[in-house]
N, CA and C of each residue as an Amber inpcrd file, in Angstrom:
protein
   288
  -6.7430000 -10.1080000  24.5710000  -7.3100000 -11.4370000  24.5580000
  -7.0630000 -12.1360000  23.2240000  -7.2940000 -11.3250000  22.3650000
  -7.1750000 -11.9550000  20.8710000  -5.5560000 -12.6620000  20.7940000
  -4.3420000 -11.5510000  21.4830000  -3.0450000 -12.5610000  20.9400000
  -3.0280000 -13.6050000  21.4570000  -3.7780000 -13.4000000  23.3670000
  -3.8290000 -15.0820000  23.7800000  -3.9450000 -16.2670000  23.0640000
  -5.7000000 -15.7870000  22.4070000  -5.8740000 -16.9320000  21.4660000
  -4.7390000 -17.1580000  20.3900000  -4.4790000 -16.1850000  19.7520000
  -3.1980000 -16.4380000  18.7250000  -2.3630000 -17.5300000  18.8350000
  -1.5600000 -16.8920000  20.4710000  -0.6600000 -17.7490000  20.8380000
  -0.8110000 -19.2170000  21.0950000  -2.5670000 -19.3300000  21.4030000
  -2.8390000 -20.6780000  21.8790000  -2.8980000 -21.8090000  20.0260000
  -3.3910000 -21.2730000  19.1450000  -3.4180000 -21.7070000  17.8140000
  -2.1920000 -22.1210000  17.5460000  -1.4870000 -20.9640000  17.4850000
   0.3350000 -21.1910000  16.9380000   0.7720000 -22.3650000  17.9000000
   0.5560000 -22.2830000  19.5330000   1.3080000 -23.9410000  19.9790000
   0.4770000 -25.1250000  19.5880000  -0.7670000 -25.0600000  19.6130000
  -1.3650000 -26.2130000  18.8850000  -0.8880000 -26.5550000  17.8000000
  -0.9010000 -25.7440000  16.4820000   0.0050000 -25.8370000  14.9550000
   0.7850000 -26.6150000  15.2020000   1.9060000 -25.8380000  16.0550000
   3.0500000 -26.4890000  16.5930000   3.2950000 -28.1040000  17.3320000
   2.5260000 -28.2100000  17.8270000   2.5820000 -29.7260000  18.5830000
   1.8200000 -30.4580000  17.2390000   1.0630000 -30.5170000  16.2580000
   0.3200000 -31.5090000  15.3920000   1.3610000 -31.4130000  14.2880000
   1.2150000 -32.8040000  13.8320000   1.8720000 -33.1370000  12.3620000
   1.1990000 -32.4080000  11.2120000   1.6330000 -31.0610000  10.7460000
   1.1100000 -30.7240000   9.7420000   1.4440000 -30.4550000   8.4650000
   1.2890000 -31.0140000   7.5790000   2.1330000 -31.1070000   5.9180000
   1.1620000 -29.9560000   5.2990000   2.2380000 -29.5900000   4.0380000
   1.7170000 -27.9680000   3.7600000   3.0430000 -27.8700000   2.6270000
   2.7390000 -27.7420000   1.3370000   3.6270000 -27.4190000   0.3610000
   4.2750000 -26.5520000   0.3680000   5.4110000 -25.9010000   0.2900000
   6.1640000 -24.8310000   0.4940000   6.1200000 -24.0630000  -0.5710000
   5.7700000 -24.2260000  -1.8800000   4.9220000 -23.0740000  -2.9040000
   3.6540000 -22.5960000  -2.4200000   3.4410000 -23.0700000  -1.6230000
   2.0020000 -22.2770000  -1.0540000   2.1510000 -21.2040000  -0.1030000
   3.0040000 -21.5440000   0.8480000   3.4590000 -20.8780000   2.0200000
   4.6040000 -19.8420000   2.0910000   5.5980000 -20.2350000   1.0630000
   6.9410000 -19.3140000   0.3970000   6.4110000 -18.3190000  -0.2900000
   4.9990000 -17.6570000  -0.1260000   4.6890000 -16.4700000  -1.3450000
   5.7700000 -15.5180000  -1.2760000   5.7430000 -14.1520000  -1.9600000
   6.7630000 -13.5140000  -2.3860000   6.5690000 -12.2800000  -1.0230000
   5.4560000 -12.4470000  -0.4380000   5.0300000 -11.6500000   0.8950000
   6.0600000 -11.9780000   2.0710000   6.0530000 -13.5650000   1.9300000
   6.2870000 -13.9520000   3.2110000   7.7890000 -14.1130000   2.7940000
   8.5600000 -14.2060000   1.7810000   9.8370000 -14.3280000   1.4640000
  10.6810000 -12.7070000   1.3510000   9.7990000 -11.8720000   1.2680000
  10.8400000 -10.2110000   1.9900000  10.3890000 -10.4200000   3.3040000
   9.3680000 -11.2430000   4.2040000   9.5990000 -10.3070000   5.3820000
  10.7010000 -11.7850000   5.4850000  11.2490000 -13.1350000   5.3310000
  12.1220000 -13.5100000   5.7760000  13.3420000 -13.0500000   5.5270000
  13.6790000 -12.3580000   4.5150000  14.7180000 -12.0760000   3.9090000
  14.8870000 -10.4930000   4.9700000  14.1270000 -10.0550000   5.2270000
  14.4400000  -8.1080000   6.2060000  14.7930000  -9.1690000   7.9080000
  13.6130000 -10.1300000   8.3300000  14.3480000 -10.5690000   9.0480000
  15.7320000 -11.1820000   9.3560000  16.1180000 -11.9130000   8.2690000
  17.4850000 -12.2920000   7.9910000  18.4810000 -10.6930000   8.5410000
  17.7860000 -10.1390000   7.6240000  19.1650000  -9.2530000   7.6970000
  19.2810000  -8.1350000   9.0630000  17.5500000  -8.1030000   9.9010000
  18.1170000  -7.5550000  10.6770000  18.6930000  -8.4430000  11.8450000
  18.4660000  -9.5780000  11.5850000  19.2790000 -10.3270000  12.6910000
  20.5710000 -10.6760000  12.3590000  21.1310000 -10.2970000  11.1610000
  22.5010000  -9.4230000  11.1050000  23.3420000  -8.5240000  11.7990000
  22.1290000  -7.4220000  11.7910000  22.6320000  -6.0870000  12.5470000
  22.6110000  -6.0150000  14.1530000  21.2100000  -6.3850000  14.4710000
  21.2390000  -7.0610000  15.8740000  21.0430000  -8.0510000  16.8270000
  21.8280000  -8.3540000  17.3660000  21.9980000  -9.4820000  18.6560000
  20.4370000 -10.1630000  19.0080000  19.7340000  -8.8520000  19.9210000
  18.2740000  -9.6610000  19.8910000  17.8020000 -10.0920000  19.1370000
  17.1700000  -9.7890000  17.5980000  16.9500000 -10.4920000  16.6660000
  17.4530000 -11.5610000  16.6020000  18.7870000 -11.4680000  16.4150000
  19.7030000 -12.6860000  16.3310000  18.9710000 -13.5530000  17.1320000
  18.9890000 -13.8820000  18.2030000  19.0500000 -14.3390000  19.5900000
  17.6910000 -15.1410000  19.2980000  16.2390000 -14.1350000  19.2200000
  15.3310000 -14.6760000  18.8990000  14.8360000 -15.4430000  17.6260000
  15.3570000 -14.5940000  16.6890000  15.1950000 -15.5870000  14.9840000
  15.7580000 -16.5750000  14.5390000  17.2290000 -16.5510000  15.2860000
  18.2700000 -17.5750000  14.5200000  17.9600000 -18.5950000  15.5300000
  18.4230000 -18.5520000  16.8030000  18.7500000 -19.3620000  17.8180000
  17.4100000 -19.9790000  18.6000000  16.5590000 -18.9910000  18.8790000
  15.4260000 -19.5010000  19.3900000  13.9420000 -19.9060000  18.7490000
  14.1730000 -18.9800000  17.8080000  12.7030000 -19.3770000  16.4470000
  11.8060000 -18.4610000  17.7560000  11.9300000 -17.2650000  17.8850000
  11.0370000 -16.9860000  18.9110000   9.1660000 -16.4620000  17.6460000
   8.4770000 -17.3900000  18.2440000   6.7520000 -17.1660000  17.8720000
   6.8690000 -15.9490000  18.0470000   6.7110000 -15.1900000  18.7800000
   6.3420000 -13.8560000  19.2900000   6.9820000 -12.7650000  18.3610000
   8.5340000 -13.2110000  18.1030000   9.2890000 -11.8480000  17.1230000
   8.7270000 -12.6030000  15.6990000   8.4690000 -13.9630000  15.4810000
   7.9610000 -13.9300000  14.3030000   6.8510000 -13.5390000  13.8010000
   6.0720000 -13.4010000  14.4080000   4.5130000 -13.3350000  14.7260000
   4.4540000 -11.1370000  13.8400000   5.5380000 -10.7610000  14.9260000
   5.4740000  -9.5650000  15.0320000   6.2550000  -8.7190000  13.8990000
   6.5940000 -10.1090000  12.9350000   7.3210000  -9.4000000  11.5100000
   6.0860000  -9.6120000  10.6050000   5.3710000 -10.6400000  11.1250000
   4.3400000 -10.9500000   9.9340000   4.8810000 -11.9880000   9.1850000
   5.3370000 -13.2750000  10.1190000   5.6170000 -14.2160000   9.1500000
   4.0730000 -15.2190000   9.8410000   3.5010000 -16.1980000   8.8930000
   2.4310000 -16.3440000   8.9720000   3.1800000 -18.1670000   9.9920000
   1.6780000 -18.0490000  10.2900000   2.1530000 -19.4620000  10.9920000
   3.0160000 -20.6440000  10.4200000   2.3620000 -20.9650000   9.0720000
   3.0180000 -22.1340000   8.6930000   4.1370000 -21.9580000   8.0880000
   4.8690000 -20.6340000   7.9310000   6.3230000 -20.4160000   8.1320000
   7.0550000 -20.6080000   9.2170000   6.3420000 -20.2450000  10.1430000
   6.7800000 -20.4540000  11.6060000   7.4450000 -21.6150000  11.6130000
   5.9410000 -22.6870000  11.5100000   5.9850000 -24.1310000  12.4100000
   7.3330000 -24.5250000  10.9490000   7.5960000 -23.8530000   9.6000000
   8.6890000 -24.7130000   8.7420000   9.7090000 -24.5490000   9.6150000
   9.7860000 -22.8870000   9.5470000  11.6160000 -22.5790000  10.6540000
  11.7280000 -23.1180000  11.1200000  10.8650000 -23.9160000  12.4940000
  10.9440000 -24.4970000  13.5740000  11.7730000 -25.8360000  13.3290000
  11.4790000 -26.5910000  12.0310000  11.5670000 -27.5450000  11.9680000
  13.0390000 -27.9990000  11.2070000  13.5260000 -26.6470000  10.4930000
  14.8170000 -26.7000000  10.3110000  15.8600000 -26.8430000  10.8670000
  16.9460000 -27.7440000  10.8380000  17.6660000 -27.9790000  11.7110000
  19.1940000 -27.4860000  11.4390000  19.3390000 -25.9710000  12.0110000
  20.5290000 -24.3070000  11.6240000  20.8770000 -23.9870000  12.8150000
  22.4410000 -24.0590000  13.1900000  22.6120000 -23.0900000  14.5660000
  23.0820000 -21.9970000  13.8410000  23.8510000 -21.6840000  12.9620000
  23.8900000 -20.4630000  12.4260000  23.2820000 -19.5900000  11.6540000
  23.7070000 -18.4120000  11.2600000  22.4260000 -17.8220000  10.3740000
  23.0590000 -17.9950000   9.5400000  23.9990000 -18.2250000   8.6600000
  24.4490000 -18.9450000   7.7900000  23.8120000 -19.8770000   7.2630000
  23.3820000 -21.1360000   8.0340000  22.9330000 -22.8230000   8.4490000
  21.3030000 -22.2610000   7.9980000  20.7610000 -21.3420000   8.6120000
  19.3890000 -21.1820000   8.6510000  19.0560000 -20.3470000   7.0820000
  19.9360000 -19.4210000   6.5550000  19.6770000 -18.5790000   4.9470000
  19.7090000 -20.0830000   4.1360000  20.4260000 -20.2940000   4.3860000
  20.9590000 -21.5520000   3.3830000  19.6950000 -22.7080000   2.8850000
  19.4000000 -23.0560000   4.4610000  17.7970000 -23.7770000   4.3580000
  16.8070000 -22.7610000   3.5650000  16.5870000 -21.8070000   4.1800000
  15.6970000 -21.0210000   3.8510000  15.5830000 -21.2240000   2.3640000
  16.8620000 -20.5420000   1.5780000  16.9650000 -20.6250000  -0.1340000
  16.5980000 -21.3530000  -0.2770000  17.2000000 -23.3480000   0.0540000
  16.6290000 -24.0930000  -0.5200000  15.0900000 -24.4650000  -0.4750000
  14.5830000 -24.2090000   0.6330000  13.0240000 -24.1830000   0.7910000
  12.5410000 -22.9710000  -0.1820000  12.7790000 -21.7520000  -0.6950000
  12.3890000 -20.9470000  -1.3510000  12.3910000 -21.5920000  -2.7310000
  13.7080000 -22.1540000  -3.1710000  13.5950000 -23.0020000  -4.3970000
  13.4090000 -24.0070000  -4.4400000  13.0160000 -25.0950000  -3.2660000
  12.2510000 -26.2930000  -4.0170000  10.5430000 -25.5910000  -3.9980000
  10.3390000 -24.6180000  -3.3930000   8.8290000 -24.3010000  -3.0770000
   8.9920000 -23.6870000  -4.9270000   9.4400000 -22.6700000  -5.1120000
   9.5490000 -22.3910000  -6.9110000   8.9820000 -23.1020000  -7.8040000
């Protein structure tokens, strides 16, 4: 019952306009688990599939990236994982 609710929070997040500094949200927690995700969606396809291409809630959820990382990914606009590290850095260093 509890991820229900989860899930129901994270699409709400998701549908509202929400501003949120990216030094707040880029801690050094949430920047290895993007960086292990990066790389295992390197190694494999599903990852791939879900992190790069789909922004899947559920595999993010399940690395421990916190919501308002989520709703940033979401909002980046990367078809590659190339396209998507690239954002990422620069969101890591304007958040710096």
């Amino acid at each position: 019952m509890a991820l229900a609710n989860d899930r129901q929070e994270l699409w709400a997040a998701a549908q509202s306009p929400i501003t949120f500094k990216l030094s707040e949200i880029l801690v050094d927690e949430q920047i290895k688990k993007l960086n292990y995700l990066l790389g295992l969606a390197l190694l494999d396809d599903t990852t791939h599939q879900g992190f790069v291409v789909k922004r899947d809630s559920t595999l993010m959820t399940e690395h421990g990236l916190s919501w308002q990382v989520q709703h940033w990914l979401r909002s980046l606009e990367a078809e590659t994982i190339e396209e998507l590290a690239e954002q990422i850095l620069r969101g890591i260093e304007a958040g710096a």
